[in-house]
C-alpha positions in Angstrom: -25.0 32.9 106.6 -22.0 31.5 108.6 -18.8 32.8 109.9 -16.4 30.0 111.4 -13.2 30.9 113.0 -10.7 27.7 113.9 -7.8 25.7 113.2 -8.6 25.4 110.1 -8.6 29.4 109.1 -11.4 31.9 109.0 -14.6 30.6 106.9 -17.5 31.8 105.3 -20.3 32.2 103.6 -20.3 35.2 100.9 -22.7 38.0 101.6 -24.2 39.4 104.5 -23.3 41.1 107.3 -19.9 42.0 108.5 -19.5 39.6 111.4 -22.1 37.3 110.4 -20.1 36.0 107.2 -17.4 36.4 104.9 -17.5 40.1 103.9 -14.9 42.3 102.4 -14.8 44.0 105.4 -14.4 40.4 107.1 -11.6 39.3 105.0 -9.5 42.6 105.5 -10.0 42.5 108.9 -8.2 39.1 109.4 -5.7 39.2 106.7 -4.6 42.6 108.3 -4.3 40.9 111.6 -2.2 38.2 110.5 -0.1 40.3 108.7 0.8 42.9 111.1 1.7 40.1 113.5 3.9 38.3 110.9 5.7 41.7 110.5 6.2 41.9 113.8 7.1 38.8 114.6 9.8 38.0 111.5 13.3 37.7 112.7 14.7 39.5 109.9 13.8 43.1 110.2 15.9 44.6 108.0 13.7 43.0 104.8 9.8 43.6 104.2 7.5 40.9 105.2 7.0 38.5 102.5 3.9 36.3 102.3 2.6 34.2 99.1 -1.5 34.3 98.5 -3.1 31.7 95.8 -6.7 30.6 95.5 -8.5 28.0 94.4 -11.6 28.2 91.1 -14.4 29.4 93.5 -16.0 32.1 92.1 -15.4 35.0 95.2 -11.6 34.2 94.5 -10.8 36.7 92.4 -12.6 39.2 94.7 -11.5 38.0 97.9 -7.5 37.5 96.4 -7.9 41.3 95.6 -8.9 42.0 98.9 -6.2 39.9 100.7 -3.6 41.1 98.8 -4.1 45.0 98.7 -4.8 44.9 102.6 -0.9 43.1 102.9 0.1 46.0 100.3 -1.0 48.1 102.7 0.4 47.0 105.6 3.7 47.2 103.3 4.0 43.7 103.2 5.4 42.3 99.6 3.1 39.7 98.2 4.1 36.4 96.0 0.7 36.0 93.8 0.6 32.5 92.9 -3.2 33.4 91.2 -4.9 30.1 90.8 -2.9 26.8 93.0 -3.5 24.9 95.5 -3.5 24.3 99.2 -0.3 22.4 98.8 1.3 24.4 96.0 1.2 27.2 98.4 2.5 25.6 101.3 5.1 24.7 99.5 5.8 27.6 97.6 5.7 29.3 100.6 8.6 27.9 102.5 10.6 27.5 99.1 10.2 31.3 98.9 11.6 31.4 102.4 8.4 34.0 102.6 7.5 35.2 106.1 3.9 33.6 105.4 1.0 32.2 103.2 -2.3 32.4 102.6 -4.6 30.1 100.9 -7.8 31.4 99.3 -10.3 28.5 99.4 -12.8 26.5 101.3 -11.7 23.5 101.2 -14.8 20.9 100.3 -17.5 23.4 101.2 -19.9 24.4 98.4 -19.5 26.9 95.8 -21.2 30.0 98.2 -18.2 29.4 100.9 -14.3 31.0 101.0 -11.9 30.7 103.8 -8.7 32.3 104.4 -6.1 29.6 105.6 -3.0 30.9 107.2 0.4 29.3 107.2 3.3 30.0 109.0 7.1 30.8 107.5 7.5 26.6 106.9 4.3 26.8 105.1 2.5 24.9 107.8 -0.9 26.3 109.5 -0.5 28.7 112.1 -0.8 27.2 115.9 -3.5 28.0 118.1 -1.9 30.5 120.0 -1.4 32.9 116.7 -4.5 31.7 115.5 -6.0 33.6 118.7 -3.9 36.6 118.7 -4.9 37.1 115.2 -8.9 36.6 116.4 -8.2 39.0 119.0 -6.5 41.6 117.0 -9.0 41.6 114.2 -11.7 42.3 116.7 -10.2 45.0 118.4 -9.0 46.4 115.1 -5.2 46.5 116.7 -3.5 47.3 112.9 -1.2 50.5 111.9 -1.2 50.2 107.8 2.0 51.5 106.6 2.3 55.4 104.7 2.7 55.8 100.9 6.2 55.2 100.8 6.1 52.4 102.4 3.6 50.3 100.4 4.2 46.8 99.8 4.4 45.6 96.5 2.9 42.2 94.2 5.2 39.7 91.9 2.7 37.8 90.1 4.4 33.6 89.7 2.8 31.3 87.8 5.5 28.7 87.9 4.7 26.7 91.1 2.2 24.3 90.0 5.0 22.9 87.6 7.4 22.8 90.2 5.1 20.9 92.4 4.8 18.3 89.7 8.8 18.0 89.5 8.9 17.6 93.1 6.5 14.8 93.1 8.4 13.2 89.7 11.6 13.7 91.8 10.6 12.0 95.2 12.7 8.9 95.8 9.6 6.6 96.0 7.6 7.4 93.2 8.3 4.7 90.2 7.5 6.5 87.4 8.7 4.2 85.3 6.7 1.3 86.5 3.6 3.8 86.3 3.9 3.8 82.6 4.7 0.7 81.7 1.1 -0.3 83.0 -0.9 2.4 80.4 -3.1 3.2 82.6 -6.7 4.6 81.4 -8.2 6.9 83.9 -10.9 9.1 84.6 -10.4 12.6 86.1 -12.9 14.8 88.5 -12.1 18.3 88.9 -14.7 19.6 90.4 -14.2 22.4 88.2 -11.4 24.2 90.4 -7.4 24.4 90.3 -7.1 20.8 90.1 -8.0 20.5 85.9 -4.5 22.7 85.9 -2.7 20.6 87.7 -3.9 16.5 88.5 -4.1 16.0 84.7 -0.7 17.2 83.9 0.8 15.3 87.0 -0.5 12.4 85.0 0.8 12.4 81.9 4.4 13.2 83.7 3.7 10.0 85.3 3.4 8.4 81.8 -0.5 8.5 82.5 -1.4 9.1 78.7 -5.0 8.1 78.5 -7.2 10.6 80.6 -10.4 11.6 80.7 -11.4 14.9 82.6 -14.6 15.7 84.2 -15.7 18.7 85.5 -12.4 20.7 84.0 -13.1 23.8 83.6 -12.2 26.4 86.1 -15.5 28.2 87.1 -16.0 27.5 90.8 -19.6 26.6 89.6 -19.1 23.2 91.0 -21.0 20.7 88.8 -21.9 18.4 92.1 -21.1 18.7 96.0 -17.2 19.4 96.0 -16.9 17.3 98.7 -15.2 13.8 97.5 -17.8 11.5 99.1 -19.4 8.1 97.5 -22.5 9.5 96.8 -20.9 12.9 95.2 -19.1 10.8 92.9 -21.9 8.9 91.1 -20.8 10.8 87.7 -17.1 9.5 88.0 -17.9 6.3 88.7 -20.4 5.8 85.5 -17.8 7.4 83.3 -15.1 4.9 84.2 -17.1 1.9 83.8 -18.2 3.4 80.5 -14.5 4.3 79.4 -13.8 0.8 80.7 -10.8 2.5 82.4 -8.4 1.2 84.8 -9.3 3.9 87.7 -11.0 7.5 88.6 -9.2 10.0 90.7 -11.2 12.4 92.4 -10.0 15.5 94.5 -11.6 18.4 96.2 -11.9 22.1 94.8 -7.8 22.8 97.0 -6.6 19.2 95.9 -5.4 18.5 99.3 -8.0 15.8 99.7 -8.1 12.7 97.4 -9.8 9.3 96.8 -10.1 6.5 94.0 -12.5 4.7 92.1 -12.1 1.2 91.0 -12.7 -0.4 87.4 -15.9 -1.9 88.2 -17.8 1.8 89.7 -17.0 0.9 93.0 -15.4 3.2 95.6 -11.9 2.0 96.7 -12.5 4.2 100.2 -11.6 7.7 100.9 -10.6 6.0 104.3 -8.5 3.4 102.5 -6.3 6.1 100.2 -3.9 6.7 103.4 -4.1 3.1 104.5 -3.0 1.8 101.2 -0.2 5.1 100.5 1.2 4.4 103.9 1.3 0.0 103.7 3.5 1.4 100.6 5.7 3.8 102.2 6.0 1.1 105.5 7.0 -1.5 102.6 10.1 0.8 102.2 10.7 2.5 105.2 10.4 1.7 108.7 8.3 3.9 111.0 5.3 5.1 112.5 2.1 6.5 111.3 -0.9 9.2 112.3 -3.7 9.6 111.8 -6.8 11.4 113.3 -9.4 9.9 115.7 -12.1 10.1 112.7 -10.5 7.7 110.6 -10.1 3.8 110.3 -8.3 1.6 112.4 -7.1 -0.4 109.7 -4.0 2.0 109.7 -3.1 1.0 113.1 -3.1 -2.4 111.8 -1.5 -1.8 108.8 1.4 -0.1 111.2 1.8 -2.7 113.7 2.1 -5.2 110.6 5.2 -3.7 109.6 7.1 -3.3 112.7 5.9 0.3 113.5 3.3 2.0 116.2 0.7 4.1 115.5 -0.6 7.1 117.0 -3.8 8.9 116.5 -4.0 13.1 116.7 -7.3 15.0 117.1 -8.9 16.3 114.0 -7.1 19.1 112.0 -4.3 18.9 109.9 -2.2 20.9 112.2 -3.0 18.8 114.9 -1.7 15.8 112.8 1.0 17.2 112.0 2.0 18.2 115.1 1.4 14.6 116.4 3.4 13.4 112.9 6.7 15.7 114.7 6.4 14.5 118.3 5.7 10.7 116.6 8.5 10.8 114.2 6.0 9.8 111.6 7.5 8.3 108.3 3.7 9.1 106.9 0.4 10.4 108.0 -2.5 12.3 107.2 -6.9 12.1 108.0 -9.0 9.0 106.7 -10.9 12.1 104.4 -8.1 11.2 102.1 -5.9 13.7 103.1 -2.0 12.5 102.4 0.7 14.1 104.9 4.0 12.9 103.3 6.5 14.7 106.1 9.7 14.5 103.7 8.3 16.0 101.0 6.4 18.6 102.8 4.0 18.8 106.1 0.9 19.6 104.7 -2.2 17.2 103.2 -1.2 16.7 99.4 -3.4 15.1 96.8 -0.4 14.9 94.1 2.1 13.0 96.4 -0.7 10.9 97.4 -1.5 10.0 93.7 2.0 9.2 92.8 2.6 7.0 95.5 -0.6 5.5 95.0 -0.1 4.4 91.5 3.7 3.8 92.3 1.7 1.0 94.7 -0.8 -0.4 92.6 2.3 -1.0 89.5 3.6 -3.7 91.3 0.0 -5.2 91.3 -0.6 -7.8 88.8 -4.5 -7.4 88.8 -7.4 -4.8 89.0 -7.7 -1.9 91.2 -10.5 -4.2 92.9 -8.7 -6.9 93.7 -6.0 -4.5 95.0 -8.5 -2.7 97.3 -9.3 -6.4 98.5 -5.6 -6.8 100.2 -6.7 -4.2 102.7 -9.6 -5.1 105.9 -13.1 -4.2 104.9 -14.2 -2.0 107.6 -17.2 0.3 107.5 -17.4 3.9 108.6 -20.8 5.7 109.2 -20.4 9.0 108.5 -23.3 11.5 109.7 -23.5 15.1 110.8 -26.6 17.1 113.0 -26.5 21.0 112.1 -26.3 23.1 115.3 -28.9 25.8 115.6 -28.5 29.0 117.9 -26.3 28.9 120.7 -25.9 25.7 121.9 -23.6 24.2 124.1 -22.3 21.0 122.6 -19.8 20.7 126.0 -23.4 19.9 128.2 -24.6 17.6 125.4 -21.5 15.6 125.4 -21.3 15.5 129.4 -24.7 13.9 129.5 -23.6 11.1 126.8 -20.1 10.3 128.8 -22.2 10.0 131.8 -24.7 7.5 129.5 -21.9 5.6 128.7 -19.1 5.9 131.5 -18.4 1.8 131.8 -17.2 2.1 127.8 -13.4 3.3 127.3 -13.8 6.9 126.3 -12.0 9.4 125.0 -12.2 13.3 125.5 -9.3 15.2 123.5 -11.0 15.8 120.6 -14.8 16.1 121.4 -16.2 12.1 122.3 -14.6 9.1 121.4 -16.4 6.1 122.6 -15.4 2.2 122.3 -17.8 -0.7 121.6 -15.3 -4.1 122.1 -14.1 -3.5 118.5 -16.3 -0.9 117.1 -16.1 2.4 117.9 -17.7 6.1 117.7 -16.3 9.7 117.5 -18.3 12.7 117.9 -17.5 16.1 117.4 -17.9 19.6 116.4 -16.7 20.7 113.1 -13.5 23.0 112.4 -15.6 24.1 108.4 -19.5 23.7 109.6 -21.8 24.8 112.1 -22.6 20.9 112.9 -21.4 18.2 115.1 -19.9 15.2 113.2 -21.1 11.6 114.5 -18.3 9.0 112.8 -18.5 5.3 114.0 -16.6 2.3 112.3 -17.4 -1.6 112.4 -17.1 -4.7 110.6 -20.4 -4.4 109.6 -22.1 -1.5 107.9 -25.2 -2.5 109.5 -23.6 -2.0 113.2 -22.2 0.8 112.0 -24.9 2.7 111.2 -26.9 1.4 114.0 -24.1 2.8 116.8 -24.3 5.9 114.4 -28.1 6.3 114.4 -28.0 5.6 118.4 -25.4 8.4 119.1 -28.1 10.6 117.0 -31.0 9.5 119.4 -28.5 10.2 122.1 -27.7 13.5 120.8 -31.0 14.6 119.8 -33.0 13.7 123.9 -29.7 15.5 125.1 -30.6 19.0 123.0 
């Protein structure tokens, strides 16, 4: 069991004990925390606090949306249900609603026994770290006064948002729609049997996308692999579109703020390669910089430089991105885990922008999706994780390996970040998992994997 409190909301596993996962009592706590300082902190007193709540296809959604939202009810906070959406759906339906708040039910990539509540702010961004701590503190001291019987919020169930999310995307400047079509594209869909079978597939055909096969499409939150959009997750997509002999395979996580592509031949394109292609497209038309986080591949920064801009890299976290994106002036940006940040259209990680602009790119390419992935370096990234046990403190670990390795440039704001001449390697403690994350990219998968398997060794005589 595992309760994880961070940037990146409060997550959990289902079950348990109160305090040691996500529990009923868990999830009222911390939605009642965040609501009673959203009330309190609106600038508009004389109307109710508003928030909007939608979830993702896991299967404690249902339970843990009824929670959420009767806990705001009772704080007399009026809630927007979205029922099933997505991460960006909401964040955008949040600030369109000019609501007071959001929250998102889901967690994210994590398997099917996992929920999170992620909490945005009144621009339908996630909250900073300073409310993210007053709302940690105030759920722990149970600091809440839930409002009398007349004072009772109330629920408007809207169902409409995931179609206007698919207008916004149809009506944002860059997408060619047009050029989309004329290609008649045959793709293959993964689902991952959550909210994006309602909403990726129909995105598509208003692309003129009229060919597509979907996997994994019905909404059970019984996920039919790992959620998480990773090569060797993804072995079923990539048999299906060799077998459909289709163009490409789209793949998104269980929220659909995460995204990568398949080519024609089985091959992965490169979750790390989603943003570098979307943002050598957006570049192409508009001149600016780029960010992303210290995980991910340095072929954006060459990509950037190419075309007259300068990047900037953030720690991990899409609020830390995005917060990087503002001070930057960022025409695009996101996290190599193909998460797309598109700051005109919305500041949040968004799979359905990121497909649009995607095959907006690829229309003007005369050949295959292959050939298309070969215009782009070929870097390798190693990608490895050690679970924590117990109560250990990563901070010593890490002090012993910057002391190892104290002649290399290093850097510190967002756990280890260690240079090898060209190569580097990142490690850090997860914002989802009780683990530390141990990322290193090369030229060659070989020496990537070797600096990975060394940072392990390092890791491992350090604990």
């Amino acid at each position: 069991m595992a309760l994880i409190k961070s940037i990146s909301g409060i997550r959990g596993t289902i079950g348990g004990k109160p305090g040691e996962s996500l529990t009923p009592i868990d999830v009222v706590k911390f939605t009642s925390a965040f609501g009673a300082i959203l009330s309190e902190n609106r600038a508009d007193k004389s109307v109710n606090t508003k928030i909007v709540v939608g979830r993702d296809g896991r299967i404690s959604g249902e339970m843990v949306s009824q929670l959420v939202i009767n806990a705001l009810i009772g704080l007399g906070i009026d809630v927007v249900d979205l029922g099933y959406s997505t991460t960006p759906t909401v964040e955008i339906a949040t600030k369109l609603e000019e609501a007071t708040g959001g929250i998102i039910i889901t967690a994210s990539h994590n398997p099917k026994e996992w929920n999170a509540l992620k909490l945005l702010n009144g621009e339908g961004e996630f909250i900073d770290a300073q409310v993210g701590a007053e709302v940690l503190r105030r759920a722990e001291e149970a600091d809440l006064s839930f409002a009398p019987v007349e004072k009772l919020g109330t629920v408007t169930k809207n169902d409409t948002y995931l179609q206007k999310h698919i207008d916004m995307v149809l009506g944002y400047p860059l997408i060619n729609k047009e050029a989309i079509a004329a290609k008649k594209y045959k793709v293959v869909v993964d689902c991952i049997n959550s909210t994006g079978a309602l909403i990726v597939p129909q995105l598509l055909n208003a692309l003129g996308v009229e060919d597509v096969t979907v996997l994994n499409g019905e909404v059970t939150g019984r996920f039919a692999h790992n959620p998480e959009p990773l090569p060797h997750h993804l072995s079923a997509l990539s048999k299906e579109v060799v077998k459909q002999n289709a163009d490409l395979g789209i793949a998104v996580d269980p929220d659909v703020d995460r995204l990568c592509f398949v080519c024609e031949d089985g091959s992965m394109f490169g979750e790390e390669y989603t943003l570098v292609a979307v943002a050598d497209y957006i570049l192409s038309k508009v001149k600016g910089n780029t960010v992303s986080n210290m995980s991910s591949t340095k072929a954006l920064k060459e990509i950037t430089i190419k075309n007259g801009g300068e990047y900037f890299p953030s720690a991990v976290g899409e609020v830390n991105v995005v917060k990087k994106m503002k001070d930057a002036n960022a025409v695009i940006g996101g996290e190599g885990n193909g998460g797309i940040i598109v700051p005109d259209f919305h500041y949040g990680r968004d799979a359905l922008i990121g497909i649009a602009l995607f095959l907006s790119h690829f229309a003007d390419h005369k050949k295959s999706l292959k050939s298309f992935r070969g215009k782009y370096p070929d870097y390798f990234i190693s990608k490895n994780k050690i679970e924590l046990e117990g109560s250990l403190d990563v901070n010593k670990i890490f002090e012993k390996i910057k002391k190892k390795y104290k002649n290399n440039p290093i850097n510190t704001e967002d756990g280890l970040k260690i240079e090898f001449d060209t190569d580097w390697v990142h490690l850090r403690t997860s914002n989802t998992e009780p683990i530390i994350r141990i990322y290193a990219e090369s030229n060659f998968e070989t020496t990537a994997n070797n600096i990975a398997n060394r940072l392990m060794q390092d890791i491992r005589e350090s604990i």
